[in-house]
CHARMM internal coordinates of N, CA and C (Angstrom, degrees):
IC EDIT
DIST 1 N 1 CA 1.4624
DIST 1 CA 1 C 1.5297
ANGL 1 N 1 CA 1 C 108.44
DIST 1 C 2 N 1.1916
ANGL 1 CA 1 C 2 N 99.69
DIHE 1 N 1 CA 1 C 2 N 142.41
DIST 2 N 2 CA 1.8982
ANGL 1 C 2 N 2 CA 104.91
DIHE 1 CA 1 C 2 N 2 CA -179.42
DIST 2 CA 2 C 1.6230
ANGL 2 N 2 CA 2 C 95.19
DIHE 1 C 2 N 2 CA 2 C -81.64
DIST 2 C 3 N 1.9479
ANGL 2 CA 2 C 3 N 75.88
DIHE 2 N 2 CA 2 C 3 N 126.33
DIST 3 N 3 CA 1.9913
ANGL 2 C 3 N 3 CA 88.00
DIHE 2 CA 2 C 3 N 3 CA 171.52
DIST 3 CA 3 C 1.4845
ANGL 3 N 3 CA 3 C 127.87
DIHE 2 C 3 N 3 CA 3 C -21.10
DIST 3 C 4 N 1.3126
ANGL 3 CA 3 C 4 N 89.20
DIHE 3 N 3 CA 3 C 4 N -70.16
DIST 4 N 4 CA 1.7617
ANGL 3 C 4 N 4 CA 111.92
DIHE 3 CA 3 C 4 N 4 CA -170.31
DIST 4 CA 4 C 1.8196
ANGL 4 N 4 CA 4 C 117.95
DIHE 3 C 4 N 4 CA 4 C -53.22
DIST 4 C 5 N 1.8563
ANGL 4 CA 4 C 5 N 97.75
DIHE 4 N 4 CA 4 C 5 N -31.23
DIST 5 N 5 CA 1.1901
ANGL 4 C 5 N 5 CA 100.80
DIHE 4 CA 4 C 5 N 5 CA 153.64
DIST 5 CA 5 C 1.6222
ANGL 5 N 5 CA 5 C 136.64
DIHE 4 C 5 N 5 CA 5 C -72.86
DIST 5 C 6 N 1.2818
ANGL 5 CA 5 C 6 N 82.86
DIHE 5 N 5 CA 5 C 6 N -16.10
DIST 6 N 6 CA 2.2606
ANGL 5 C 6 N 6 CA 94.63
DIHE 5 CA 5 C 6 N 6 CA -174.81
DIST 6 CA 6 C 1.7898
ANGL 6 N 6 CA 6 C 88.24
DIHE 5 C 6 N 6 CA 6 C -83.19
DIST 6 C 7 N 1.4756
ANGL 6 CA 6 C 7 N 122.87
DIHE 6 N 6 CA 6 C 7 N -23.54
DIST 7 N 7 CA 1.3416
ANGL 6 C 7 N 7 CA 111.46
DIHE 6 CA 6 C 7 N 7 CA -165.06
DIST 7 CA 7 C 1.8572
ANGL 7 N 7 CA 7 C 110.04
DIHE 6 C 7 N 7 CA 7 C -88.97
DIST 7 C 8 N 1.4671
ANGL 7 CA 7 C 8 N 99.71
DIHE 7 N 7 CA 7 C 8 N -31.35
DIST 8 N 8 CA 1.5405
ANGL 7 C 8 N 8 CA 86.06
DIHE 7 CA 7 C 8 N 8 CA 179.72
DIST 8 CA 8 C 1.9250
ANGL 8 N 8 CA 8 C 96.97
DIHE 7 C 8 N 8 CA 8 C -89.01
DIST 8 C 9 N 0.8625
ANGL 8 CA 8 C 9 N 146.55
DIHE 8 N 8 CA 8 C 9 N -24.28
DIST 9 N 9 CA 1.3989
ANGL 8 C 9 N 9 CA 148.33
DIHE 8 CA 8 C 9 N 9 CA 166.85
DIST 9 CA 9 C 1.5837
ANGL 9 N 9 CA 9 C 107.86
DIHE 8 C 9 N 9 CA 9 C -35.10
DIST 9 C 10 N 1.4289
ANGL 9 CA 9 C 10 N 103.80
DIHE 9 N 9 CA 9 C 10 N -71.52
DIST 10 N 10 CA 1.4480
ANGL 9 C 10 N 10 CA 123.46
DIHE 9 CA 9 C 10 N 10 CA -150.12
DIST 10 CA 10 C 1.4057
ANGL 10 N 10 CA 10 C 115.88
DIHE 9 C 10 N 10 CA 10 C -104.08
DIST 10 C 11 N 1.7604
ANGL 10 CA 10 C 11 N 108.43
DIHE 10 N 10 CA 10 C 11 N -33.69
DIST 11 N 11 CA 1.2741
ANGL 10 C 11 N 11 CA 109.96
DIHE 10 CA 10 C 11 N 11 CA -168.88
DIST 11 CA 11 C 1.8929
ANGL 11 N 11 CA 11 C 131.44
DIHE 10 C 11 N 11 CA 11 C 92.32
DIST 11 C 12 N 1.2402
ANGL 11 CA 11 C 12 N 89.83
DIHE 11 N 11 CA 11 C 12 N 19.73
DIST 12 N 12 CA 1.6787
ANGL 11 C 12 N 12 CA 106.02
DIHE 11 CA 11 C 12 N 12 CA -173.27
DIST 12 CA 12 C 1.0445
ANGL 12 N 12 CA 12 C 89.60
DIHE 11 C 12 N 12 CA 12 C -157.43
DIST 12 C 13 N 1.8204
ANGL 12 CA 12 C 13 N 104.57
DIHE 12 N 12 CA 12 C 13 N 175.20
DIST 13 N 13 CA 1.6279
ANGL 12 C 13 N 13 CA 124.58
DIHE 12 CA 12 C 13 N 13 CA -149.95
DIST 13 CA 13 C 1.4502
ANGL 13 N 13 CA 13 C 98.26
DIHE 12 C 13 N 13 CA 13 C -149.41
DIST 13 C 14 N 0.8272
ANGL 13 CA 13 C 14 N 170.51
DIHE 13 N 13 CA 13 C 14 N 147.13
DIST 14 N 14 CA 1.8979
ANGL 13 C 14 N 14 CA 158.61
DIHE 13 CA 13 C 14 N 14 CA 74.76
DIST 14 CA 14 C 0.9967
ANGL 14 N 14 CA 14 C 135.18
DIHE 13 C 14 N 14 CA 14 C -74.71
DIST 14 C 15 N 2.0200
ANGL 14 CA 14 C 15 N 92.99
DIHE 14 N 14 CA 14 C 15 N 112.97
DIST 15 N 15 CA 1.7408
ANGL 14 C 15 N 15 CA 97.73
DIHE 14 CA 14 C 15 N 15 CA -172.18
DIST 15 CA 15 C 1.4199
ANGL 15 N 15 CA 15 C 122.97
DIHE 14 C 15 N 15 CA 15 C -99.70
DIST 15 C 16 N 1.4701
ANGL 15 CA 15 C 16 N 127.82
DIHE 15 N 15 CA 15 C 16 N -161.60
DIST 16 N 16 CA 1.4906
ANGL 15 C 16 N 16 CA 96.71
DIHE 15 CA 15 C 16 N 16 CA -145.27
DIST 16 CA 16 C 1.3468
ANGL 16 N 16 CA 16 C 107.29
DIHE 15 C 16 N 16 CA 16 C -96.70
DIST 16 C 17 N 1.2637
ANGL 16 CA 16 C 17 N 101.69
DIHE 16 N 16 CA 16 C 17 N 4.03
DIST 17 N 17 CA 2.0676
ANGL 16 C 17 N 17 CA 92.86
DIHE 16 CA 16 C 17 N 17 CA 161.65
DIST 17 CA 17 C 1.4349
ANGL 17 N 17 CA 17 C 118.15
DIHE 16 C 17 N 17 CA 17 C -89.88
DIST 17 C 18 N 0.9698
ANGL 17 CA 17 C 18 N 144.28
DIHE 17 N 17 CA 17 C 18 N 13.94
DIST 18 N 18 CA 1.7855
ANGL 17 C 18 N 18 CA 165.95
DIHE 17 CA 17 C 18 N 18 CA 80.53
DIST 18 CA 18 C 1.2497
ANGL 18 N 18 CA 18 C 103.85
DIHE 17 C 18 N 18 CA 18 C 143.45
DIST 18 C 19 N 1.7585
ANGL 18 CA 18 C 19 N 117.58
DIHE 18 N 18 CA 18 C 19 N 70.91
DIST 19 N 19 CA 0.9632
ANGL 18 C 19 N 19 CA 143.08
DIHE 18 CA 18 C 19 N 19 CA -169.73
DIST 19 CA 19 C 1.7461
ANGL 19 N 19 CA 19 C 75.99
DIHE 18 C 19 N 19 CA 19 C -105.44
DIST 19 C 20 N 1.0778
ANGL 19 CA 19 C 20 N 112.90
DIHE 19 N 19 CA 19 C 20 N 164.51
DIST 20 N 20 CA 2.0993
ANGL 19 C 20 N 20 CA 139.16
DIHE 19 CA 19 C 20 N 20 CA 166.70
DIST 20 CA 20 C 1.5351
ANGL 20 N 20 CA 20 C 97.11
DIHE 19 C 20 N 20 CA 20 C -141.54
DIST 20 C 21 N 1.2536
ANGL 20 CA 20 C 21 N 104.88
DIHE 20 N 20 CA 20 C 21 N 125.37
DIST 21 N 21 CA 1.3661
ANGL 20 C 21 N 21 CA 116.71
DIHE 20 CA 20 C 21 N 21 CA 167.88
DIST 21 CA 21 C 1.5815
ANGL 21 N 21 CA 21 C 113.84
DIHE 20 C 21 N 21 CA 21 C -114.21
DIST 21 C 22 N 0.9196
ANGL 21 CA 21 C 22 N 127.78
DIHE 21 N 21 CA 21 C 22 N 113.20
DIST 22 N 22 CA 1.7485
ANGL 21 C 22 N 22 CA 132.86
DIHE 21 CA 21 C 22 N 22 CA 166.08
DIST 22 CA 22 C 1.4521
ANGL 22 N 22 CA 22 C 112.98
DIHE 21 C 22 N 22 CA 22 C -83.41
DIST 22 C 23 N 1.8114
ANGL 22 CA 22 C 23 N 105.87
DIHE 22 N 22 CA 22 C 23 N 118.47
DIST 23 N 23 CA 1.2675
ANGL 22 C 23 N 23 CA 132.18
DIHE 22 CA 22 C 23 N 23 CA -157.67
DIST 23 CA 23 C 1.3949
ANGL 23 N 23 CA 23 C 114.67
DIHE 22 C 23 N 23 CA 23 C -94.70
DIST 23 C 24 N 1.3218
ANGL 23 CA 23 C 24 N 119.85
DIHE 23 N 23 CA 23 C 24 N 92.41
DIST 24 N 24 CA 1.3786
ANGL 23 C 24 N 24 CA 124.07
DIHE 23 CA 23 C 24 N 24 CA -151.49
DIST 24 CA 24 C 1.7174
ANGL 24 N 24 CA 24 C 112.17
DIHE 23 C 24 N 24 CA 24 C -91.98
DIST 24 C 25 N 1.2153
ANGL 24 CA 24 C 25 N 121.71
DIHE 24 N 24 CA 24 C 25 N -136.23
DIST 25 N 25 CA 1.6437
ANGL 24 C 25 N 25 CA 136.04
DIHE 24 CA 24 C 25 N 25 CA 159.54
DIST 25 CA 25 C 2.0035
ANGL 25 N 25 CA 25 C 110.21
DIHE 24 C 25 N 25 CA 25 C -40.17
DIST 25 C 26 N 1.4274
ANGL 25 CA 25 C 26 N 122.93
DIHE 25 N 25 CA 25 C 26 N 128.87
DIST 26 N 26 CA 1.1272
ANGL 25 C 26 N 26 CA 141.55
DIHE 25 CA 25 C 26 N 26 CA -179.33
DIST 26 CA 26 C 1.3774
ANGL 26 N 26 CA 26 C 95.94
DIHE 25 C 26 N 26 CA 26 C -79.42
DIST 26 C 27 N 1.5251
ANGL 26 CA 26 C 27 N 114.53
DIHE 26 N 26 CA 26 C 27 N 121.23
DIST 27 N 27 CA 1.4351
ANGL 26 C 27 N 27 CA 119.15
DIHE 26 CA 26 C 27 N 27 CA 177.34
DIST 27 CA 27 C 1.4441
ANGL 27 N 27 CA 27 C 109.57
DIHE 26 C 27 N 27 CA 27 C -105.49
DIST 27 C 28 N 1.4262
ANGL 27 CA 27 C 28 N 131.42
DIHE 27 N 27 CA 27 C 28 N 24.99
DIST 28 N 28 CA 1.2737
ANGL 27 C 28 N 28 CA 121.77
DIHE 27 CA 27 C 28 N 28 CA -154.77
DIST 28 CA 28 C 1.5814
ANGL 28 N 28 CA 28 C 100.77
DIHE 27 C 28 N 28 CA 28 C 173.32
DIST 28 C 29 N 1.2849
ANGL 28 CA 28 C 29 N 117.81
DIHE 28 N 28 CA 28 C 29 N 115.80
DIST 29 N 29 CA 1.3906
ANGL 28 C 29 N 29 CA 126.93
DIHE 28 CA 28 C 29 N 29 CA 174.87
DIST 29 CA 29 C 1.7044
ANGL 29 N 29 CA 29 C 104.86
DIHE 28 C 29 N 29 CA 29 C -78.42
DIST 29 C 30 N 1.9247
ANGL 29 CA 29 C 30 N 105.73
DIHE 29 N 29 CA 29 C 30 N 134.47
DIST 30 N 30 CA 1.2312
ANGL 29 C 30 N 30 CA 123.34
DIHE 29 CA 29 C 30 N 30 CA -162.64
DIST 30 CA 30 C 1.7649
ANGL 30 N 30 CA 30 C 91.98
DIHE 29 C 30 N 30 CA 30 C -48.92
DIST 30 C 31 N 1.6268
ANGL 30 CA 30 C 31 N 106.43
DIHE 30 N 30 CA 30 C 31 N 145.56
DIST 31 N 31 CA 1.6270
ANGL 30 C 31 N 31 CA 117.05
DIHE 30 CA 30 C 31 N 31 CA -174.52
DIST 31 CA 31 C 1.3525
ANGL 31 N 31 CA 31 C 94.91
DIHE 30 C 31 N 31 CA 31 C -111.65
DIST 31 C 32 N 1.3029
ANGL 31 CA 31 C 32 N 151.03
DIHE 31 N 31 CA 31 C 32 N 144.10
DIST 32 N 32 CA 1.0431
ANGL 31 C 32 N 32 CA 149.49
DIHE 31 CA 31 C 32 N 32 CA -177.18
DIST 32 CA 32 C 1.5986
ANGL 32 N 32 CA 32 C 102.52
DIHE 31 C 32 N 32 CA 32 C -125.79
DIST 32 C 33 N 1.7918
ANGL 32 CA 32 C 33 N 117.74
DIHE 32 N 32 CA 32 C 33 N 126.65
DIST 33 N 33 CA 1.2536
ANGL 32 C 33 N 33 CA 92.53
DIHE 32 CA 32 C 33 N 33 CA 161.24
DIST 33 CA 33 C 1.7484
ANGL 33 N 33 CA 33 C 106.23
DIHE 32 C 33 N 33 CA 33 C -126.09
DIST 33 C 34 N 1.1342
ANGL 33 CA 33 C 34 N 117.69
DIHE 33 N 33 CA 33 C 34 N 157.32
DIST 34 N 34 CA 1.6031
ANGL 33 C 34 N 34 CA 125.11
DIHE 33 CA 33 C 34 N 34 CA -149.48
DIST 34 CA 34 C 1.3395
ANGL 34 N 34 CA 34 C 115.79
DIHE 33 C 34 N 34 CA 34 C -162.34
DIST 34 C 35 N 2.0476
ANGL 34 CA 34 C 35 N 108.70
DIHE 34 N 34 CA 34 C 35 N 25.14
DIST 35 N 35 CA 1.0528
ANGL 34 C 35 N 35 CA 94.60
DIHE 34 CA 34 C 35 N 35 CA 163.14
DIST 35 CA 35 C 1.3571
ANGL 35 N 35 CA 35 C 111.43
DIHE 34 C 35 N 35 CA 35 C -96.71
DIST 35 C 36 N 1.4051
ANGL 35 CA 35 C 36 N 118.08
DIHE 35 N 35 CA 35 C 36 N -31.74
DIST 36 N 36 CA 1.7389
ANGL 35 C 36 N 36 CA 133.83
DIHE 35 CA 35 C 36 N 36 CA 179.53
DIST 36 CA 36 C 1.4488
ANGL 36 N 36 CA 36 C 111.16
DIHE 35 C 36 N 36 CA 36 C -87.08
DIST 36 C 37 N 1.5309
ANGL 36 CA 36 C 37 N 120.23
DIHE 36 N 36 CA 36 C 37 N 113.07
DIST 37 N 37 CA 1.6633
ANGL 36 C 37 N 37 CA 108.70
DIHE 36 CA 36 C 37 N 37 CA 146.32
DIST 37 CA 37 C 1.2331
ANGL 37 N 37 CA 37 C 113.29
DIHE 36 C 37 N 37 CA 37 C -35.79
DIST 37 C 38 N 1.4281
ANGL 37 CA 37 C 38 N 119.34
DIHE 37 N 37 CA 37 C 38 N 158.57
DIST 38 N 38 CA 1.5038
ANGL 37 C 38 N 38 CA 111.64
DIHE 37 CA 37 C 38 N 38 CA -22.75
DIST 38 CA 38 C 1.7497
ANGL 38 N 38 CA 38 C 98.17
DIHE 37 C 38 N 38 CA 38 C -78.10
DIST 38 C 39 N 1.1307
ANGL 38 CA 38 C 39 N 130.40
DIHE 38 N 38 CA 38 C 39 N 159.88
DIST 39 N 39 CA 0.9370
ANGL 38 C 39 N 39 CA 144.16
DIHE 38 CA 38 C 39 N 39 CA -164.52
DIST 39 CA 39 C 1.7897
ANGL 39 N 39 CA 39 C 109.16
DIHE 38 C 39 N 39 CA 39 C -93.14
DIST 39 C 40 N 1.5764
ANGL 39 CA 39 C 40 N 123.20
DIHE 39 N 39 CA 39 C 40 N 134.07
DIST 40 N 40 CA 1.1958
ANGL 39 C 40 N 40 CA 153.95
DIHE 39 CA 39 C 40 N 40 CA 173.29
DIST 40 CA 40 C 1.0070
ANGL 40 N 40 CA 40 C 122.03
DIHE 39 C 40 N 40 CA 40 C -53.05
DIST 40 C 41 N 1.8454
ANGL 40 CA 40 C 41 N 138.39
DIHE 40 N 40 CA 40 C 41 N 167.01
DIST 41 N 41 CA 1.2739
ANGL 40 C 41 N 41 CA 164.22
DIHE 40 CA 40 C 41 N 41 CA 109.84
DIST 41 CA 41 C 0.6270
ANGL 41 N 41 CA 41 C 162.80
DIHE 40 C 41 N 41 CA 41 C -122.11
DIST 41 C 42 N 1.3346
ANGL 41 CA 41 C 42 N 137.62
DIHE 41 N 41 CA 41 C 42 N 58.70
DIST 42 N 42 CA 1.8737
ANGL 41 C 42 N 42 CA 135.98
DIHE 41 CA 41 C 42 N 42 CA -139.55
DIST 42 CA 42 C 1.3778
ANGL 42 N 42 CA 42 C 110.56
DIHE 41 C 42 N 42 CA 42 C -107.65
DIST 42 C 43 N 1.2292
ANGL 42 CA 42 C 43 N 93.73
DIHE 42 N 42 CA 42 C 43 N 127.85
DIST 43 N 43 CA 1.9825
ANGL 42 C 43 N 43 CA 107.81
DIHE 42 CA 42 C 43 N 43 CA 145.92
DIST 43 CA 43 C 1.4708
ANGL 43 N 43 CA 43 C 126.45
DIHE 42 C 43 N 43 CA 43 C -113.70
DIST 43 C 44 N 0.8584
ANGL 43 CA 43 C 44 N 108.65
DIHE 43 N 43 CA 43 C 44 N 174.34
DIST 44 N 44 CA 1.3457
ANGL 43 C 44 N 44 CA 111.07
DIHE 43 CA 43 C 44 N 44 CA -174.61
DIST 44 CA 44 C 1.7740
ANGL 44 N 44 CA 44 C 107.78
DIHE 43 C 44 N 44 CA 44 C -144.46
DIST 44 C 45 N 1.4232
ANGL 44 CA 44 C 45 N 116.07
DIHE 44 N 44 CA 44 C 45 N 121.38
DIST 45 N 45 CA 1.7394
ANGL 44 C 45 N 45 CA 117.00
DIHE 44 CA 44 C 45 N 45 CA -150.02
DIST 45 CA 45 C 2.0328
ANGL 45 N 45 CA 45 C 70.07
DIHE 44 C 45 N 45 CA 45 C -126.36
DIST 45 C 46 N 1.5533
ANGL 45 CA 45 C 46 N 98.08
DIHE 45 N 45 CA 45 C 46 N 155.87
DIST 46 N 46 CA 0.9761
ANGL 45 C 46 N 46 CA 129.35
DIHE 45 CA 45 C 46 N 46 CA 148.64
DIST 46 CA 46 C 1.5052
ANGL 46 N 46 CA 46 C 117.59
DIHE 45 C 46 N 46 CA 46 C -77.19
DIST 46 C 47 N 1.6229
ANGL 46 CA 46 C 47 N 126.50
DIHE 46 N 46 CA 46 C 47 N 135.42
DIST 47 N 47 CA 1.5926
ANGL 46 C 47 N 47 CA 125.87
DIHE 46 CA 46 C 47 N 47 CA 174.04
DIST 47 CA 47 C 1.3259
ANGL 47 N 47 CA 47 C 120.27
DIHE 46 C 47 N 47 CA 47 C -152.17
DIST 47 C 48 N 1.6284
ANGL 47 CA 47 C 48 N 110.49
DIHE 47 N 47 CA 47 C 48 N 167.40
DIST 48 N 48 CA 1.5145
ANGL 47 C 48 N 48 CA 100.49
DIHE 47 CA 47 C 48 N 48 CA -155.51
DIST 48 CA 48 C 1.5700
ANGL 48 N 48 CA 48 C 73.10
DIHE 47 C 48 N 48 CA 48 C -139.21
DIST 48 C 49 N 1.5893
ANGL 48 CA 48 C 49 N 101.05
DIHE 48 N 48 CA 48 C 49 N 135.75
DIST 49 N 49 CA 1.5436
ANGL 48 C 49 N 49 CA 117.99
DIHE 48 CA 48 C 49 N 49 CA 169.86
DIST 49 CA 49 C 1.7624
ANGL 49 N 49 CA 49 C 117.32
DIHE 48 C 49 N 49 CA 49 C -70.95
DIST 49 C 50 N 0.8908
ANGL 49 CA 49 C 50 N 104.05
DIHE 49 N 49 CA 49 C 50 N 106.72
DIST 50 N 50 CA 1.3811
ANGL 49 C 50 N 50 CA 94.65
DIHE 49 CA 49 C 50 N 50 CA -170.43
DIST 50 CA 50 C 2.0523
ANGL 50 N 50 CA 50 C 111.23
DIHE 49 C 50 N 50 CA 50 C -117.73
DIST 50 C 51 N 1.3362
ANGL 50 CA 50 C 51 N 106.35
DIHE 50 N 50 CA 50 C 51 N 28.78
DIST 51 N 51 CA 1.4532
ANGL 50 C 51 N 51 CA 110.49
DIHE 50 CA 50 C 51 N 51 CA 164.54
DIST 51 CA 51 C 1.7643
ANGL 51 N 51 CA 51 C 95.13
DIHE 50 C 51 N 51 CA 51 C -168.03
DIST 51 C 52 N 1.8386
ANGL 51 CA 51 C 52 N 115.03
DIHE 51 N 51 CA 51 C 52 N 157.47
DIST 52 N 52 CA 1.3259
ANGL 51 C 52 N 52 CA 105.78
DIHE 51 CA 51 C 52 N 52 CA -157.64
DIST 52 CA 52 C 1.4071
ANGL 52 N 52 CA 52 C 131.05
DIHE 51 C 52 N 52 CA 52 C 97.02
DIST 52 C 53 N 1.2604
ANGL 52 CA 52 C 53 N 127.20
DIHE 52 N 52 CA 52 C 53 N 154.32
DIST 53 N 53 CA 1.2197
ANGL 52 C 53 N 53 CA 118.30
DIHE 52 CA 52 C 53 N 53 CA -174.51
DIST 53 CA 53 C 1.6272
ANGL 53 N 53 CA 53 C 120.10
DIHE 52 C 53 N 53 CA 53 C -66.74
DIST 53 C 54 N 0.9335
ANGL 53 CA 53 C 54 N 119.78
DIHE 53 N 53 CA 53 C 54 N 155.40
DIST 54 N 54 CA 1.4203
ANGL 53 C 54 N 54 CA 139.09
DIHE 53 CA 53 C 54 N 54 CA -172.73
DIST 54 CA 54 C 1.7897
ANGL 54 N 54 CA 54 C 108.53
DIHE 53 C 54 N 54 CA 54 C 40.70
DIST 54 C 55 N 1.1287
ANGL 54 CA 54 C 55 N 108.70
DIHE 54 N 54 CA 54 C 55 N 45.07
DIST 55 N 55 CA 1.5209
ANGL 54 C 55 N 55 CA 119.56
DIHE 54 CA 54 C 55 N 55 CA 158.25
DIST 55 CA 55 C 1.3274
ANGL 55 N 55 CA 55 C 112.74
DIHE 54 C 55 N 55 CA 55 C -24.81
DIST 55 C 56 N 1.1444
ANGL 55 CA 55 C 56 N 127.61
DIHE 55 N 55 CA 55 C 56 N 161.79
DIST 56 N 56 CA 1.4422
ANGL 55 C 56 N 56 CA 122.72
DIHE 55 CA 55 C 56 N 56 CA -149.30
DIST 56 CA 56 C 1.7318
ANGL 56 N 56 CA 56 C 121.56
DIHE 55 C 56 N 56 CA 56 C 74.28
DIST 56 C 57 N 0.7517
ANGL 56 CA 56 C 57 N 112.79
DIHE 56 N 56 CA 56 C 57 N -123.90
DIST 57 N 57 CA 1.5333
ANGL 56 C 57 N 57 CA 109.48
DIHE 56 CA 56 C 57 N 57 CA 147.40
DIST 57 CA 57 C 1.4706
ANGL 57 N 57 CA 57 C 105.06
DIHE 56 C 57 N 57 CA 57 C 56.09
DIST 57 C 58 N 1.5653
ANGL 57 CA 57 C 58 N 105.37
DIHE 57 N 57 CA 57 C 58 N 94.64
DIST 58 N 58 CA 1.7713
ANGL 57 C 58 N 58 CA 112.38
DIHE 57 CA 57 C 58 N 58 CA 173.42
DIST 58 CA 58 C 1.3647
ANGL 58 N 58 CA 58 C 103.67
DIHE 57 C 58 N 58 CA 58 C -91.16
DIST 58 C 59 N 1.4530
ANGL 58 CA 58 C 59 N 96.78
DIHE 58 N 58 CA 58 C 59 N 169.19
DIST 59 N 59 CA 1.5929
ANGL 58 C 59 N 59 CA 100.49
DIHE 58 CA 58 C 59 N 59 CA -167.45
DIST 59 CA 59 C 1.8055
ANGL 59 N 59 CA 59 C 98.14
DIHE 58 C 59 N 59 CA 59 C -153.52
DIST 59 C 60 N 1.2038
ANGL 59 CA 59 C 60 N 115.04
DIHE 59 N 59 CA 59 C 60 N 164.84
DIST 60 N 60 CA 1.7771
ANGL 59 C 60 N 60 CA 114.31
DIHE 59 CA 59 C 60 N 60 CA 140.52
DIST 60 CA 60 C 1.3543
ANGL 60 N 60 CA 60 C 123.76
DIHE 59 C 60 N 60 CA 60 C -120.75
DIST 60 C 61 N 1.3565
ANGL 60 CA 60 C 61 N 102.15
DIHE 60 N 60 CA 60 C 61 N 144.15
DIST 61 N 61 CA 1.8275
ANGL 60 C 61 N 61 CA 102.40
DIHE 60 CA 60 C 61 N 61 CA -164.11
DIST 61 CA 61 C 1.7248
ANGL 61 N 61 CA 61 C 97.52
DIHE 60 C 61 N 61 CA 61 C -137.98
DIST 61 C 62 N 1.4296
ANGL 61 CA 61 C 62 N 89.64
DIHE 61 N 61 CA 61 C 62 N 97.82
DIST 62 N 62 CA 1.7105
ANGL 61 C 62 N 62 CA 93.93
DIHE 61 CA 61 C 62 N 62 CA 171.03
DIST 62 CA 62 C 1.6533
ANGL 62 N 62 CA 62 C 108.67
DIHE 61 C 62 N 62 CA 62 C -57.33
DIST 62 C 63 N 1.7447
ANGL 62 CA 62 C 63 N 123.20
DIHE 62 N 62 CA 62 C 63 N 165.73
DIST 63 N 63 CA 1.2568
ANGL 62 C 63 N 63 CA 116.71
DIHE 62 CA 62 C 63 N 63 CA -159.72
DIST 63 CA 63 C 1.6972
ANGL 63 N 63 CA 63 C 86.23
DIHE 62 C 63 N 63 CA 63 C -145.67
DIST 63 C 64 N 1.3053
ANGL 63 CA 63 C 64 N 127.78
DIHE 63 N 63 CA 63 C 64 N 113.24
DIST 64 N 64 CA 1.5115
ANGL 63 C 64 N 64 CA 118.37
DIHE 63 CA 63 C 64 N 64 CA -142.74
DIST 64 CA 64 C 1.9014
ANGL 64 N 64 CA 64 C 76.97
DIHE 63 C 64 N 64 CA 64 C -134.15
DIST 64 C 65 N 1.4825
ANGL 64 CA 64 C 65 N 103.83
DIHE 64 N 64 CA 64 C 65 N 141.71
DIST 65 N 65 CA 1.8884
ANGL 64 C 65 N 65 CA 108.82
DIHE 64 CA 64 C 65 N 65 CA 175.06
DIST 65 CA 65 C 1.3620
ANGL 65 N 65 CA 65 C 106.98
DIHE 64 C 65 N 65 CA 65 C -155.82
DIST 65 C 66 N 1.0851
ANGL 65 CA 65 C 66 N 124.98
DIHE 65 N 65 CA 65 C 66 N 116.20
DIST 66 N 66 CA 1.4342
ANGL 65 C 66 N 66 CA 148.49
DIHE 65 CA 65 C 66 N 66 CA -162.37
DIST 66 CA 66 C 1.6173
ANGL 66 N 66 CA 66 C 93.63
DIHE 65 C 66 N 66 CA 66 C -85.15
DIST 66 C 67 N 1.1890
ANGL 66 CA 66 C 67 N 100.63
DIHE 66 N 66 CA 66 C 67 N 138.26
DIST 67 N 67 CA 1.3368
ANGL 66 C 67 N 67 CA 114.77
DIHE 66 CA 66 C 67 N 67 CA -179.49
DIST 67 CA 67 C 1.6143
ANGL 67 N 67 CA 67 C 111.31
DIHE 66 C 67 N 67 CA 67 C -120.45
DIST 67 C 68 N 1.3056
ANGL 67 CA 67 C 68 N 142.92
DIHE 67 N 67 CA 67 C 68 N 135.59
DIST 68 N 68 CA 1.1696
ANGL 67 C 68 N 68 CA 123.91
DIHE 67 CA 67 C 68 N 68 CA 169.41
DIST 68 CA 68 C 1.7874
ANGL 68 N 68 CA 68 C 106.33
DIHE 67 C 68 N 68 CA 68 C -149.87
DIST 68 C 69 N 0.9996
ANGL 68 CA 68 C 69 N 113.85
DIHE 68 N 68 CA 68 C 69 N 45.35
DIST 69 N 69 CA 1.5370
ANGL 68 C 69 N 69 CA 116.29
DIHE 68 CA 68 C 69 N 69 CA 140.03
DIST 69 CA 69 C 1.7592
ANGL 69 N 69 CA 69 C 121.59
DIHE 68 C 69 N 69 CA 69 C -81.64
END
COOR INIT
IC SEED 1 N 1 CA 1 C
IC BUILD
């Protein structure tokens, strides 16, 4: 399954050094930028590693999606 799909589905992420991150509280209202094609979106979520070394382990993980219509 594509990440980004396991992340809006499920709410977690695993990248390919096979860390899982659980995508908690939104720290950052979506930023849009729309002066340059292709055009932007970022958030930025608070997350807690929850498989991988040192589990536990908060983080912030901006969530960036290119738009190009």
């Amino acid at each position: 399954m594509d990440p980004l799909t396991r992340l809006e589905r499920d709410g977690y992420i695993t990248f390919p050094n096979g860390t899982t991150w659980k995508i908690g509280e939104r720290l950052s209202d979506e930023a849009l930028q729309t002066e340059m094609y292709p055009y932007e979106s970022r958030t930025v979520y608070e997350c807690t590693k929850i498989a991988g070394p040192e589990t536990g382990m908060k983080a912030a993980i901006k969530v960036s999606c290119t738009r190009t219509y």
